[in-house]
C-alpha positions as CSV (number, residue, x, y, z in Angstrom):
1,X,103.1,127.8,116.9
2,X,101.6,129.0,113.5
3,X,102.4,126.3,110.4
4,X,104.6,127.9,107.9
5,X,102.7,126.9,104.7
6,X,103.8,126.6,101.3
7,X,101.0,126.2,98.0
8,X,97.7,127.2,98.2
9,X,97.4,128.4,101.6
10,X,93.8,128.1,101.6
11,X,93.8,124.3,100.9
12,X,94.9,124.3,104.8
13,X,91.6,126.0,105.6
14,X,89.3,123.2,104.0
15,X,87.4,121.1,106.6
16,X,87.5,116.9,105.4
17,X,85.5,116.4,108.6
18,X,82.8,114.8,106.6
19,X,85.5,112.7,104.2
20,X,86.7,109.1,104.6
21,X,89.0,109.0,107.3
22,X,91.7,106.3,107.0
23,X,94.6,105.6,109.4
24,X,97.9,103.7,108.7
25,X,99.5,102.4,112.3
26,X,103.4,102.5,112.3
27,X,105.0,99.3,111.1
28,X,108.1,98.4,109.3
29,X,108.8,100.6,106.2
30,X,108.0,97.3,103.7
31,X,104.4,96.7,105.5
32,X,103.4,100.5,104.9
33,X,105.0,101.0,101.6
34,X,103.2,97.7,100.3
35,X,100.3,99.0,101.8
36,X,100.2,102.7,100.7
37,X,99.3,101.0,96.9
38,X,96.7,99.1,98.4
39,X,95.8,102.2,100.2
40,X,95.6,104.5,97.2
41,X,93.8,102.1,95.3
42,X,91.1,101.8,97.6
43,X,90.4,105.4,98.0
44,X,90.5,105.3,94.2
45,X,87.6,102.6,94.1
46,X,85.6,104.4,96.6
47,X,85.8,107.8,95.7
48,X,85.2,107.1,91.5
49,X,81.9,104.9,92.2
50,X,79.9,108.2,91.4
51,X,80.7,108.6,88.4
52,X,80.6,104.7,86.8
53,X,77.6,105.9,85.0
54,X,80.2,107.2,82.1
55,X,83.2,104.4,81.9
56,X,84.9,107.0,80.3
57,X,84.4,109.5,83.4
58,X,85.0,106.7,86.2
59,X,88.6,105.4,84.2
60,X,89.4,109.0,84.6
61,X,88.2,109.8,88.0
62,X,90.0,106.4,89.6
63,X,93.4,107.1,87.5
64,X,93.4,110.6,88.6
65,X,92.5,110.4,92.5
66,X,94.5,107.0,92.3
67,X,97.5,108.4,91.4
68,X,97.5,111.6,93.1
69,X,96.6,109.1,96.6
70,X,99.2,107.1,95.8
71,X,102.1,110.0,95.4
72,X,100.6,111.4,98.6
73,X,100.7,108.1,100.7
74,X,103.9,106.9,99.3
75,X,105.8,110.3,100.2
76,X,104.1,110.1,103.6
77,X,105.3,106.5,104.1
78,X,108.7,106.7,102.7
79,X,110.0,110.2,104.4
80,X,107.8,109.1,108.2
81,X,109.1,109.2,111.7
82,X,107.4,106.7,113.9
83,X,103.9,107.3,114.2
84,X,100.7,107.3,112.5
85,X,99.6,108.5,109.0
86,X,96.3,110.2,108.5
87,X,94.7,110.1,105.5
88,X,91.4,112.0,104.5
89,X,89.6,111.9,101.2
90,X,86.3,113.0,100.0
91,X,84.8,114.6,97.0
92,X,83.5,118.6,97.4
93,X,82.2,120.4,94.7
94,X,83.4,118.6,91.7
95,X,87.0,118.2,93.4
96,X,88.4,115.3,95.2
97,X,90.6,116.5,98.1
98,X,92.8,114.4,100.0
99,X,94.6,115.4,103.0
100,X,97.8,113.2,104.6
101,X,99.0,114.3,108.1
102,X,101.9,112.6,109.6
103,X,105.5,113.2,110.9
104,X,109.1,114.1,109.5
105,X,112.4,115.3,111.3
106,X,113.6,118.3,110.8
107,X,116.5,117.6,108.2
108,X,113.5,116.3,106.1
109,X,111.5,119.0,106.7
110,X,114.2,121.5,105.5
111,X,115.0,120.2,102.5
112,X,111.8,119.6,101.4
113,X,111.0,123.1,102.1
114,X,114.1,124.4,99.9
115,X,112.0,122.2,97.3
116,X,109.0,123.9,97.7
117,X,110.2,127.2,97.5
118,X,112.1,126.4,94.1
119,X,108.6,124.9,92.9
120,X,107.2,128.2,94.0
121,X,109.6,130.3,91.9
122,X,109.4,128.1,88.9
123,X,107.3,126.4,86.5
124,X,106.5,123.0,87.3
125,X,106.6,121.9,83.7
126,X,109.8,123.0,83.1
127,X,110.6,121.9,86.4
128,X,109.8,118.4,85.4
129,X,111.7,118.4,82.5
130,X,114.4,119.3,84.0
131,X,114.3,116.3,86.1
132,X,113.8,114.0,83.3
133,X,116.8,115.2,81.9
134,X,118.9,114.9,84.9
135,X,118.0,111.5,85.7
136,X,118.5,110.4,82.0
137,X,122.1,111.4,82.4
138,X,122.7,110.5,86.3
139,X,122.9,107.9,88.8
140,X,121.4,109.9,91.2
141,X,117.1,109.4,93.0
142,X,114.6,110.9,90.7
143,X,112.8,112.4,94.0
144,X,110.0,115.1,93.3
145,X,109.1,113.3,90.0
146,X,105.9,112.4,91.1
147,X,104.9,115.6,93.0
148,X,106.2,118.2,89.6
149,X,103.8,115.6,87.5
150,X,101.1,116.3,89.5
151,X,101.8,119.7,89.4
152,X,102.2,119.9,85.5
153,X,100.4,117.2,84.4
154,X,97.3,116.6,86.8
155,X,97.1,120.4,87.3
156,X,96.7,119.2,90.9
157,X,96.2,122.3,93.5
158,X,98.4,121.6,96.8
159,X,99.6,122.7,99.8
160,X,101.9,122.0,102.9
161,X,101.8,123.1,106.8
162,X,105.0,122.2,108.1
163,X,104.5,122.4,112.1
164,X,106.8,122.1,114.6
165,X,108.4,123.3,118.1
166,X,111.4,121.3,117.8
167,X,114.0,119.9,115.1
168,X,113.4,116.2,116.3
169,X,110.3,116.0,115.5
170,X,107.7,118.2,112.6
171,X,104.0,117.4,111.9
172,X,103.7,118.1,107.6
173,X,100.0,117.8,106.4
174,X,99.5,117.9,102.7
175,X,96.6,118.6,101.1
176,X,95.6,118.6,97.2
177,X,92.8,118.6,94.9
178,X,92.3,117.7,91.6
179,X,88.9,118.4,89.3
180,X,87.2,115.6,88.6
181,X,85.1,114.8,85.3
182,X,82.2,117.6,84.6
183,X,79.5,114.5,83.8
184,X,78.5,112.3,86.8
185,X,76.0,111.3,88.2
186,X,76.3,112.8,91.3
């Protein structure tokens, strides 16, 4: 079955063969959710140590791909069916990428493809705003904050393959890249 894709379809197309290649095993929702910081902030440390030749470059380099890890790993940990997480990370071409694979059921996966379309229609910064405002004056989840400030704010590139034969069961891989600093020492 072909993925239906939303973003930057070619995002999808990118090969993180040669990227670091991280796993989380199922486990309780508490063990992954305290782990997905731990998670993100690795990858952070990892992927930044080019550039600590500039502290100014490395800061921004481990903020950026920390937080955009983090949003990534926390969606996939929080919205999971039983099963594994794949996370791939790497830096190409003066953009890290970062690629997390795992499962959702199919009420998930519809309505967070309703929220992808209205991203697609929309601005993101206006988007966010919007969501601000709304959770300012309700009681209700502030969901998609993260994912409209990377969007508006990081200027993050993304894109989701939703795939799936059944409505029990649908394999969503994200992928996202973010420009890193122009001076490194790469």
């Amino acid at each position: 079955m072909t993925p239906t894709v939303y973003g930057i379809e070619s995002l999808t197309g990118i090969s993180l063969k040669s990227s670091t290649r991280l796993t989380l095993s199922d486990g309780p929702l508490q063990l992954g959710w305290k782990h997905s910081g731990m998670t993100s902030d690795f990858i952070a440390e990892v992927m930044a140590l080019p550039y600590s030749r500039s502290r100014k470059d490395y800061v921004q380099a481990h903020h950026d791909i920390g937080y955009l890890s983090n949003e990534l790993i926390e969606n996939a940990v929080k919205f999971r069916q039983p099963g594994e997480i794949l996370i791939e990370a790497g830096i190409f071409d003066g953009t890290f990428l970062i690629r997390v694979k795992n499962t959702i059921d199919g009420v998930t996966s519809s309505r967070f493809q309703q929220l992808l379309h209205r991203l697609q229609s929309r601005d993101p910064g206006e988007l966010l705003l919007e969501q601000i405002e709304t959770n300012a004056i309700s009681a209700e989840s502030g969901s998609g904050l993260g994912l409209l400030t990377l969007l508006s704010d990081y200027d993050a590139k993304m894109a989701w393959a939703f795939e799936g034969n059944n409505d029990q069961r649908v394999i969503l891989t994200t992928t996202a890249a973010v420009a890193m600093p122009p001076s490194s020492n790469l």
